[in-house]
Backbone bond lengths (Angstrom), bond angles and torsions (degrees), N, CA, C in turn:
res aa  C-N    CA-C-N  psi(-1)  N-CA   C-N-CA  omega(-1)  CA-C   N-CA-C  phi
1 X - - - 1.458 - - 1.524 108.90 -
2 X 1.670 122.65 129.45 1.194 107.98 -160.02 1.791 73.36 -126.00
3 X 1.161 92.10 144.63 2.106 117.09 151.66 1.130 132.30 -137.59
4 X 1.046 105.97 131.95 1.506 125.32 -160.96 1.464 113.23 -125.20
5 X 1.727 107.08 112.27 1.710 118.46 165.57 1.546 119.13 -89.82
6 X 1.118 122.31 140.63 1.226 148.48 158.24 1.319 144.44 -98.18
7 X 1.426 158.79 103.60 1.620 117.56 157.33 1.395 80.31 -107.37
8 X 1.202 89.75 136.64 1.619 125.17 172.00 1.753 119.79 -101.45
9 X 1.277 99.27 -7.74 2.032 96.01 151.91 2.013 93.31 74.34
10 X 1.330 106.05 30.80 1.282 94.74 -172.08 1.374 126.00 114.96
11 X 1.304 114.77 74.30 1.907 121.29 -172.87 1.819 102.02 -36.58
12 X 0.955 124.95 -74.74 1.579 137.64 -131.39 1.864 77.50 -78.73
13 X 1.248 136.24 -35.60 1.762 114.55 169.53 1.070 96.53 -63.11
14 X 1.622 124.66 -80.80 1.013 132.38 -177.58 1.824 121.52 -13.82
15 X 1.230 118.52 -52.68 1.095 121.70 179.93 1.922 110.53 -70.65
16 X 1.465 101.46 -14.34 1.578 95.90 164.09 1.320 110.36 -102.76
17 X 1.110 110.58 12.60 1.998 94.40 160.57 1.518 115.36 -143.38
18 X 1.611 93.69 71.00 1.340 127.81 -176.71 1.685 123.01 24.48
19 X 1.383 91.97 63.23 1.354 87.22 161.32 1.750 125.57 -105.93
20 X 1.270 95.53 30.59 1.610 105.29 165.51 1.885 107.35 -96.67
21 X 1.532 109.21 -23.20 1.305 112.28 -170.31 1.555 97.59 -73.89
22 X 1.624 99.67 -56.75 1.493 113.41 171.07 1.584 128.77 -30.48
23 X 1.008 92.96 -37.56 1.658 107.61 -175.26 1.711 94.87 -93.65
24 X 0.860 124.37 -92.37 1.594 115.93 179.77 1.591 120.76 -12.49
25 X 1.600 102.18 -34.53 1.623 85.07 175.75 1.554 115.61 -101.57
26 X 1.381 129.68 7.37 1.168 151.41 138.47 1.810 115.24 -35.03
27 X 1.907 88.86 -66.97 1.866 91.19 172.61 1.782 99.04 82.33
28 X 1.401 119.13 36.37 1.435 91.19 177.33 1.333 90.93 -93.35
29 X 1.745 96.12 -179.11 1.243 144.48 -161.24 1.470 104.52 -99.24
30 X 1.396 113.13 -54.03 1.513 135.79 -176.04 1.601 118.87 -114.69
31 X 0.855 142.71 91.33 1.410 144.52 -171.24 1.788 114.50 -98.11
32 X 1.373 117.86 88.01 1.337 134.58 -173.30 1.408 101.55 -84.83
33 X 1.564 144.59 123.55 1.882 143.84 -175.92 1.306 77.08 -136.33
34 X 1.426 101.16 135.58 1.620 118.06 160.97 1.668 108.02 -106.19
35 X 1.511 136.27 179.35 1.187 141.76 142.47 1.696 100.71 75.66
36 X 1.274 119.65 20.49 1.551 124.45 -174.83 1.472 117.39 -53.99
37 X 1.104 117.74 -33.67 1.640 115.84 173.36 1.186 106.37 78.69
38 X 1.280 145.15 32.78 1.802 119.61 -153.71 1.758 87.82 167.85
39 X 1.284 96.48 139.89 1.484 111.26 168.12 0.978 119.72 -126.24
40 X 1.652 118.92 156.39 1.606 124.15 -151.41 1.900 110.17 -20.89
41 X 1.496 92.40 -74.86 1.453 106.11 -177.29 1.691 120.26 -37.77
42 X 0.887 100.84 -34.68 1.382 113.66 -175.12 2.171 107.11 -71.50
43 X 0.770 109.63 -40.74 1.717 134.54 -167.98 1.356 108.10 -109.07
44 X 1.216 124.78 57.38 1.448 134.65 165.10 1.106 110.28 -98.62
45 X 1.928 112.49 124.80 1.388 117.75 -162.91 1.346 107.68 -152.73
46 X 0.935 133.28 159.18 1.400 134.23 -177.63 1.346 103.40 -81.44
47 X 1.502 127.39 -61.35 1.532 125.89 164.23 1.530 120.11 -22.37
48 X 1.473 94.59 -60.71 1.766 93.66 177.11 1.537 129.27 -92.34
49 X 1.272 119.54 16.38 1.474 117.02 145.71 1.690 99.85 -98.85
50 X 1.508 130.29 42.73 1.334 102.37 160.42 1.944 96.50 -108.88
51 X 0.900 102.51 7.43 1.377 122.19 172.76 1.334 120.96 -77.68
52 X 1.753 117.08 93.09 1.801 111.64 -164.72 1.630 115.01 -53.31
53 X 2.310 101.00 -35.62 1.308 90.78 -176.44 1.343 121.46 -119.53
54 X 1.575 146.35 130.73 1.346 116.30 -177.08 1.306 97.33 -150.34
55 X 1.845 104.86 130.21 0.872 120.98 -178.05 1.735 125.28 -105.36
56 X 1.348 117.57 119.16 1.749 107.18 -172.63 1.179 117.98 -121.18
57 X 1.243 107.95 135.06 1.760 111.99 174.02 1.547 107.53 -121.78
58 X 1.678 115.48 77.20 1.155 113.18 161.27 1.886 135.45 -64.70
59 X 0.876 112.66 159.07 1.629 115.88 -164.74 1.649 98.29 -81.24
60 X 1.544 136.93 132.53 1.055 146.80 108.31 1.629 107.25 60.66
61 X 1.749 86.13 -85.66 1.448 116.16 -165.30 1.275 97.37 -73.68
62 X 1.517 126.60 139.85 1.703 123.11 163.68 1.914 109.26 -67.54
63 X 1.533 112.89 143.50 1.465 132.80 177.85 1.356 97.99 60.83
64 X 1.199 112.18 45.81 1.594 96.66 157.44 1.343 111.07 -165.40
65 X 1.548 102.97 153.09 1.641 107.70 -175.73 1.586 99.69 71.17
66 X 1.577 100.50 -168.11 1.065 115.43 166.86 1.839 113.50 109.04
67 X 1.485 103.47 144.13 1.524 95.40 174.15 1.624 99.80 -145.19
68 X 1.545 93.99 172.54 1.180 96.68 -177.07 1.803 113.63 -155.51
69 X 0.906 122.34 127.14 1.744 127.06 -162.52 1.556 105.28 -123.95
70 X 1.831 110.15 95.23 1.364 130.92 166.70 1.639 109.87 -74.32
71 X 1.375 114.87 118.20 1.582 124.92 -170.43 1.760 99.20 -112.94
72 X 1.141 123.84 148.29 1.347 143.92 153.79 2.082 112.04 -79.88
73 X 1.069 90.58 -29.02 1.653 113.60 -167.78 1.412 99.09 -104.53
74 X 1.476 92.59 140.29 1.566 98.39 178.21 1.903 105.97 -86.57
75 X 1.153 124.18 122.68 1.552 116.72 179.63 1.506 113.59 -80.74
76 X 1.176 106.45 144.00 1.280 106.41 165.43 1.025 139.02 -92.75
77 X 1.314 107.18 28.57 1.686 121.26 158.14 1.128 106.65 173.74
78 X 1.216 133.24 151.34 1.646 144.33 -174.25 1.682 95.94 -131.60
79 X 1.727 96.15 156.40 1.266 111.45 167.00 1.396 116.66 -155.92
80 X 1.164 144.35 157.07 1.348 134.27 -177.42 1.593 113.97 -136.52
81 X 1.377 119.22 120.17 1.823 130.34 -164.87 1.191 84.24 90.98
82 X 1.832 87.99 -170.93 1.646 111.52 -158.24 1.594 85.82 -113.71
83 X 1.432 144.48 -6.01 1.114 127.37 -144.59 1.534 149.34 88.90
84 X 1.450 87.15 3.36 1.706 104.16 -167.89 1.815 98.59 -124.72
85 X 1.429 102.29 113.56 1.287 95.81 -172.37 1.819 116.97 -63.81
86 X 1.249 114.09 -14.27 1.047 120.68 -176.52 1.583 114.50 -92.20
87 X 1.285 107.65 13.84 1.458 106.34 163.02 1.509 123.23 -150.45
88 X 1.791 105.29 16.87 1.193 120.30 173.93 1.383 138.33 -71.88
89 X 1.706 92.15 -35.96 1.597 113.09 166.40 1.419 131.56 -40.82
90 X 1.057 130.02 1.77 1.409 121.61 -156.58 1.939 99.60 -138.79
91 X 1.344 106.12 8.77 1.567 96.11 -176.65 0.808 130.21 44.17
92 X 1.500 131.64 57.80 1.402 152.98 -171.97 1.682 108.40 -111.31
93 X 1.334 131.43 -33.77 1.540 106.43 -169.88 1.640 84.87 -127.90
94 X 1.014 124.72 159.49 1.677 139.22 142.59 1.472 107.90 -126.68
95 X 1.455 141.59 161.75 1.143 163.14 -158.89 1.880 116.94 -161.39
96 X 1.850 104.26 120.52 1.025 102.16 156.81 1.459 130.31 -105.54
97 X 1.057 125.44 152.74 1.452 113.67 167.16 1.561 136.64 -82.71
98 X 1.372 141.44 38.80 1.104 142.21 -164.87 1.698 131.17 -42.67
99 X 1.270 113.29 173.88 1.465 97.84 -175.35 1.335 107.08 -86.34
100 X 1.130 117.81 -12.11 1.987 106.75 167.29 1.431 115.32 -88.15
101 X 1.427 93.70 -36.29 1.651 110.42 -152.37 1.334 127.69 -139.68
102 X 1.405 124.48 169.64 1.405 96.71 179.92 2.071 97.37 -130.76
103 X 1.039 108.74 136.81 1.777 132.63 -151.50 1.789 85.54 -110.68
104 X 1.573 113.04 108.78 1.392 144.78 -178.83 1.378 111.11 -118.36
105 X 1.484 125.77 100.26 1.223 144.69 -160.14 1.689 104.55 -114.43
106 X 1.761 109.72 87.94 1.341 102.01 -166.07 1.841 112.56 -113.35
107 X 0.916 118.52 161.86 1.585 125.25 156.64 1.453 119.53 -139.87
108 X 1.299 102.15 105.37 1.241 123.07 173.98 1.436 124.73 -68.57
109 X 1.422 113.71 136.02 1.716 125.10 -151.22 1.616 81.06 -65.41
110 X 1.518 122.14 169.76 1.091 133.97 157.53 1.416 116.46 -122.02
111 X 1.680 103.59 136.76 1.635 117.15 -168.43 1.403 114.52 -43.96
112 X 1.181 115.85 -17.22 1.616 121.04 -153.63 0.893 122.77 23.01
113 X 1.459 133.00 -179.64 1.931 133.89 -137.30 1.276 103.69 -95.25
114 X 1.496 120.05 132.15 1.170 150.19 151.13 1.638 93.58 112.67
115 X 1.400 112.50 9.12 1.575 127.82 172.21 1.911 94.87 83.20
116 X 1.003 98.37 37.80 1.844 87.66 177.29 1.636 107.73 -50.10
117 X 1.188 119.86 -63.95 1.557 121.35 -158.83 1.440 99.76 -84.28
118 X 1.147 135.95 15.21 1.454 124.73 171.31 1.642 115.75 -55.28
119 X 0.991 118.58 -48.02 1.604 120.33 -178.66 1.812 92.56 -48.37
120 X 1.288 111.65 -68.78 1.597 115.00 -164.19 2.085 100.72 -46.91
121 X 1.196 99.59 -34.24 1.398 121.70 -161.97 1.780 103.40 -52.77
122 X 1.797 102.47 -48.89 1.281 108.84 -150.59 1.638 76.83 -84.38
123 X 0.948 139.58 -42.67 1.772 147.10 -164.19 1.635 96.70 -38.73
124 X 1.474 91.92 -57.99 1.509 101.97 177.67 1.645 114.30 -66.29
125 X 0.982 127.21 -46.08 1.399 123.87 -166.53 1.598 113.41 -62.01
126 X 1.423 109.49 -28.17 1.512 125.12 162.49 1.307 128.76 -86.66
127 X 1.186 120.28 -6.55 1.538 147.51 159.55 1.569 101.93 -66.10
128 X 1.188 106.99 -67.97 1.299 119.23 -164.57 1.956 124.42 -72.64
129 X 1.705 100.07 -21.24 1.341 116.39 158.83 1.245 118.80 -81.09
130 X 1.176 90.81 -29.44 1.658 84.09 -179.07 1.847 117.78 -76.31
131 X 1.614 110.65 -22.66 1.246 105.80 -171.51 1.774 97.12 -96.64
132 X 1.281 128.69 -29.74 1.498 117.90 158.12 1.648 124.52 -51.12
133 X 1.159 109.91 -42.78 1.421 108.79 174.06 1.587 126.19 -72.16
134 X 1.855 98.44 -16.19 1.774 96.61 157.26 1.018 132.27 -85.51
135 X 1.380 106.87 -39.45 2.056 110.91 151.68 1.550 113.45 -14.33
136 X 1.587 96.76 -60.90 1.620 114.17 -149.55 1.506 93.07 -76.66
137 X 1.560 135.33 -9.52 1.536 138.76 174.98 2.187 97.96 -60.35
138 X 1.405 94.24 -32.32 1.530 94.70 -164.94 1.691 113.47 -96.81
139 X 1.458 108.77 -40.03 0.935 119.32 165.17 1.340 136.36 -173.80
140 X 1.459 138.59 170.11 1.503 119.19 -151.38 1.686 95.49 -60.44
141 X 2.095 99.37 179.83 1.416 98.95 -164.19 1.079 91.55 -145.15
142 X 1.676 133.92 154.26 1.309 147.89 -173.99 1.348 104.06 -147.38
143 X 1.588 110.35 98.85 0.910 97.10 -177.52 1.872 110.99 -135.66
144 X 1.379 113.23 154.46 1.388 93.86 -139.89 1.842 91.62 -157.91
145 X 1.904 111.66 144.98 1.310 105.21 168.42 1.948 85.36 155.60
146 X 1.268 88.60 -169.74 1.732 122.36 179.31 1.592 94.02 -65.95
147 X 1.246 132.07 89.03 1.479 123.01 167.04 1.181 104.82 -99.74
148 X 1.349 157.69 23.13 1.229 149.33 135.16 1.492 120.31 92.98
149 X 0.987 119.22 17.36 1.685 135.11 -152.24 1.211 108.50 -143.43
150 X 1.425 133.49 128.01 1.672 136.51 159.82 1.580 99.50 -105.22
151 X 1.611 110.37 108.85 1.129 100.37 -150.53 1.587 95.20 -78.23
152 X 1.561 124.02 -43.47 1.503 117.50 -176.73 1.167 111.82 -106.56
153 X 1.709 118.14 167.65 1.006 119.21 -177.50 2.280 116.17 -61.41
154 X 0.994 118.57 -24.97 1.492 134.28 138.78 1.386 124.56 -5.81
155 X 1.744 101.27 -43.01 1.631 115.55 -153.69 1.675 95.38 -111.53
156 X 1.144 130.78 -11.57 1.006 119.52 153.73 1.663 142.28 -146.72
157 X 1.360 127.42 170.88 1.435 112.01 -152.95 1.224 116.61 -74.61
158 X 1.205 110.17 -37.82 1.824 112.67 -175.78 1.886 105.36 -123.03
159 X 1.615 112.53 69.15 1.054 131.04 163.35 1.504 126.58 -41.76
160 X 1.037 145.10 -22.74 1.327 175.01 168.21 1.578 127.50 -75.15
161 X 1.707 99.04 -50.76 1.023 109.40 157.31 1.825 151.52 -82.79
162 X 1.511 85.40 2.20 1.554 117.03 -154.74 1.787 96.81 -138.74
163 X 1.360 118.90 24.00 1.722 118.75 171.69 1.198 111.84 -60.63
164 X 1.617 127.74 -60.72 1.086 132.30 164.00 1.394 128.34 -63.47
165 X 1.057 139.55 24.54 1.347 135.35 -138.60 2.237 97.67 -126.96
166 X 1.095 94.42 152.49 1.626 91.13 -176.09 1.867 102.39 -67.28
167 X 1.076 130.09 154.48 0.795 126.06 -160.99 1.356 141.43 57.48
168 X 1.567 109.48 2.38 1.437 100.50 169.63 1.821 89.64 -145.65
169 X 0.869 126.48 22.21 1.874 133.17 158.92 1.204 114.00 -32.20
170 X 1.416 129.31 121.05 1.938 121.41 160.94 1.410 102.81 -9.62
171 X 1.261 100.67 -70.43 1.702 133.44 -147.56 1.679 90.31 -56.58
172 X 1.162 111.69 -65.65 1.902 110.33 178.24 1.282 123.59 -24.48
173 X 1.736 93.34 -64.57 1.402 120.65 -156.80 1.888 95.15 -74.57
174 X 1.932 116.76 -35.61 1.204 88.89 -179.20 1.430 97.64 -59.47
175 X 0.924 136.22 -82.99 1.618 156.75 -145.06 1.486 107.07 -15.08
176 X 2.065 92.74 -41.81 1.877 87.67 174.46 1.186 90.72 -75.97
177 X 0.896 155.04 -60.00 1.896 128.47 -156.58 1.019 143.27 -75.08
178 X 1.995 100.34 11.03 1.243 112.33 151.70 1.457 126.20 -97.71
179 X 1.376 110.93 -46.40 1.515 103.87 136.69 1.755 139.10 -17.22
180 X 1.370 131.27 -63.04 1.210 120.74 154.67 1.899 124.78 -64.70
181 X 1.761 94.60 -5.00 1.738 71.19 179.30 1.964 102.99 -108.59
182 X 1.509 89.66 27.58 1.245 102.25 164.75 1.527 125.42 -70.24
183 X 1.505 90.46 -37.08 1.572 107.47 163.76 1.354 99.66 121.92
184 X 1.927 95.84 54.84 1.743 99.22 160.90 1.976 103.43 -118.87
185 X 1.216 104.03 -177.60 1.476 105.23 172.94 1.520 104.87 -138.47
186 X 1.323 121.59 134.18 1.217 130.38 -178.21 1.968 123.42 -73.82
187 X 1.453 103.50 82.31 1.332 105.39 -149.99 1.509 106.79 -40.87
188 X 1.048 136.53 -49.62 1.430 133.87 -171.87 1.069 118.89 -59.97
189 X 1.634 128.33 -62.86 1.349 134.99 155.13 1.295 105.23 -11.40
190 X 1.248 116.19 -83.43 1.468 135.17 -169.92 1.395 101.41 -30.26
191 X 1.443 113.11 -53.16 1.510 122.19 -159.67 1.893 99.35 -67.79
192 X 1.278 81.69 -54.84 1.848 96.11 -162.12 1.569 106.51 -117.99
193 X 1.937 103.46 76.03 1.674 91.85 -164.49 1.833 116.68 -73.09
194 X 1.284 111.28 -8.57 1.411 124.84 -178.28 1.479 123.17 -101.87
195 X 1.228 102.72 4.86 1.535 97.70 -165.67 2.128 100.98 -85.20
196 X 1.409 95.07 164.40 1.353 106.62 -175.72 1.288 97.08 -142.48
197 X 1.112 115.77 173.18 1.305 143.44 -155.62 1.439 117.74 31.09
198 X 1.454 104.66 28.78 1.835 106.23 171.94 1.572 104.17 -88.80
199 X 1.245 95.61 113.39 1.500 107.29 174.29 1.874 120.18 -123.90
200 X 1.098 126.70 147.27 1.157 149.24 148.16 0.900 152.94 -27.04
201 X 1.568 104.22 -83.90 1.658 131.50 176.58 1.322 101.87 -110.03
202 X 1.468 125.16 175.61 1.478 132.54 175.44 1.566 92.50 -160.20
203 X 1.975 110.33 120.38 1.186 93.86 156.12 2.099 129.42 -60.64
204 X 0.794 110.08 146.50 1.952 125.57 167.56 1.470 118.80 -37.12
205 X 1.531 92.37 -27.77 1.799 105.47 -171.67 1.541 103.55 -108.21
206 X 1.396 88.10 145.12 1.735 112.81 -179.71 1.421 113.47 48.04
207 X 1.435 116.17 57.34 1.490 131.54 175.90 1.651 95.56 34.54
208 X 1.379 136.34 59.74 1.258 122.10 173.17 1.751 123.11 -68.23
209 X 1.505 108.60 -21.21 1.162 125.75 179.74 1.651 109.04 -71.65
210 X 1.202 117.69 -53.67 1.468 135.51 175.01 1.689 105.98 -45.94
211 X 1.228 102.66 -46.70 1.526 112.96 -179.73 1.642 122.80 -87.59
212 X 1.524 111.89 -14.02 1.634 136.42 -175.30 1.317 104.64 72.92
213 X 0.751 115.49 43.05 1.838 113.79 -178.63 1.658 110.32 -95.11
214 X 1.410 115.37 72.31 1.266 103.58 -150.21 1.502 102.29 -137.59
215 X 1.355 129.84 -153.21 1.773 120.29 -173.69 1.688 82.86 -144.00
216 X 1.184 114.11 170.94 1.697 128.36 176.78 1.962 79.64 -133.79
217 X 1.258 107.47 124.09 1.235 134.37 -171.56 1.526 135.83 -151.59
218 X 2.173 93.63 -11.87 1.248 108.70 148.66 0.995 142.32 -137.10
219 X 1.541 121.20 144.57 1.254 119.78 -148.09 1.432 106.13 -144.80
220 X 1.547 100.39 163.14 1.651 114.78 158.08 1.282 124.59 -121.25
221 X 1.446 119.12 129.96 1.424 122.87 -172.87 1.177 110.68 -130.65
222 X 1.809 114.00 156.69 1.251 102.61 -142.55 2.088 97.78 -151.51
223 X 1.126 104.91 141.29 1.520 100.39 169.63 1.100 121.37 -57.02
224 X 1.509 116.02 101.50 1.476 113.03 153.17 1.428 121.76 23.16
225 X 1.862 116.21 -82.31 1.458 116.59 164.87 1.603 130.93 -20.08
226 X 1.267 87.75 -51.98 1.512 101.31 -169.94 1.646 111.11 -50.80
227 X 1.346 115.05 -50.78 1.898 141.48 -166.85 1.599 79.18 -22.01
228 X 1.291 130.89 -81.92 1.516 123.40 -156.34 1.501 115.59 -46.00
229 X 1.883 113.49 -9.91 1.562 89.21 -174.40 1.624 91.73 -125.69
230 X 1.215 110.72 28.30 2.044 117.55 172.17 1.750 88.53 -95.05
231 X 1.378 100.24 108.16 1.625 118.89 149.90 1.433 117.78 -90.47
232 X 1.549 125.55 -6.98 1.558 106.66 175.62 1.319 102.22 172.61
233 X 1.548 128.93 129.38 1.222 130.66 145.03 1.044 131.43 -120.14
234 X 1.837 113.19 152.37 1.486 115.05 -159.08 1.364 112.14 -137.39
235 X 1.303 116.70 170.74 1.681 113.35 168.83 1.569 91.14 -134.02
236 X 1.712 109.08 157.33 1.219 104.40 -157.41 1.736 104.54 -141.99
237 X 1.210 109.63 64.15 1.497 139.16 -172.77 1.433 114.85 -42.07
238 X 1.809 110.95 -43.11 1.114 112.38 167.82 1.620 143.15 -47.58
239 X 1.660 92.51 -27.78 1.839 114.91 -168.43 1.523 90.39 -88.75
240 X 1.187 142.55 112.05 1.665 174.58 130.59 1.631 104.76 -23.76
241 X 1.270 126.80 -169.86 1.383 129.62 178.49 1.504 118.00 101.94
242 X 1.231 103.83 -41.02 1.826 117.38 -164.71 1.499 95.73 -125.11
243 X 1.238 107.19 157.74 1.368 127.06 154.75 2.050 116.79 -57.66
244 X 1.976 101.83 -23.09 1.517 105.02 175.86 1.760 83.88 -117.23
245 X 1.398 75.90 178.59 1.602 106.70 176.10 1.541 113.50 -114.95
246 X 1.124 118.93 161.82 1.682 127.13 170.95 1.543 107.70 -70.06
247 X 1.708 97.21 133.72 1.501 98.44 -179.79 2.027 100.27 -102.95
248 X 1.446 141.11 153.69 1.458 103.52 148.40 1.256 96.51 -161.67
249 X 1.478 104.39 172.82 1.436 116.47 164.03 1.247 127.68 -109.34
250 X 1.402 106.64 161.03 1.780 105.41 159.24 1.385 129.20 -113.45
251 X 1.415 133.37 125.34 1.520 117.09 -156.29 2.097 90.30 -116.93
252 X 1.208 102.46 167.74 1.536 100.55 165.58 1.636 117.23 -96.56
């Protein structure tokens, strides 16, 4: 069973610079896109009605935010937000319910510059642990997307230069490590605890991508339980389209 995260910076571009080809030779199972911009109506495609199930939680506001979770599997229950009206607006999480597991398709707000929204940021980051870790009361959890964070210095290229910086803040980076000691595991890490220069995102400016100058910021994490049936996680730098790349796993 393969799953595969994305933010794709906008489905309906995205979908003109083949990321239906992209994805097909991928072969997932589970197809998680963060940052879609566009709601159902808007994103009518032949690619994505070959998709039996698809679930979307676009944001409020038109072109922005937004997610969306393409299934092969029929779920047995969907939900969209965490439950908190004060952080639902923006089409950031959807949730399936599967028969092992339950598949959490998130995008996490970003601090923006000079860290303005961090206060709102951390609100959310404890919002959002808190409603993964009740899932995980019922059953394991996979939960996975653009979380906005390089949690160690490991995860990104110019660590030093980027302390203060949204996405790589004390305050962020604790937040993920209370979050995983909630009782998640960082599938990639796990997989590849030494590796460097696995990155993610690439800022737009000064060919940073060309050069790898980039952050690993998305991820899939996974219940504990699960570890015996994770055969592999990857990031997939090569596939173009977005400013990020596809992160995914393979489970048995």
């Amino acid at each position: 069973m393969k799953l595969v995260s994305w933010n794709v910076n906008g489905l309906r571009a995205a979908l003109k610079k083949d990321l239906a080809a992209s994805m097909d030779a991928l072969a997932p199972d589970f197809l998680c896109l963060q940052e879609v911009k566009a709601r159902p109506e808007q994103a009518a495609d032949l690619w994505l009605a070959r998709w039996p199930h698809a679930l979307w939680n676009p944001a409020e506001r038109p072109g922005y935010s937004g997610v969306l979770t393409l299934s092969r599997t029929a779920p047995l229950s969907v939900t969209t937000g965490i439950g908190r009206r004060e952080h639902d607006g923006e089409g950031r999480v959807c949730t399936m319910e599967l028969q092992d597991f339950y598949l959490v398709n998130c995008y996490t707000p970003n601090s923006q510059n000079g860290l303005a929204r961090l206060p709102y940021r951390r609100e959310w980051n404890e919002a959002f642990r808190q409603y993964v870790a009740g899932l995980a009361v019922r059953k394991p959890v996979v939960f996975c997307g653009d979380l906005n964070v390089a949690h160690e210095e490991i995860d990104i290229a110019r660590p030093g230069d980027n302390h203060f910086s949204a996405g790589f803040s004390d305050e962020e980076r604790g937040d993920f490590t209370a979050l995983l000691e909630s009782g998640f595991v960082d599938a990639f890490r796990h997989c590849h605890p030494t590796a460097r220069g696995a990155y993610s995102w690439w800022s737009y400016r000064g060919g940073a991508r060309a050069r790898n100058v980039g952050w690993r910021i998305d991820y899939f994490c996974i219940s504990p339980s699960l570890l015996p049936r994770l055969e592999g996680a990857a990031i997939h730098p090569e596939i173009a389209g977005s400013d990020h790349c596809p992160v995914s796993i393979d489970l048995a």
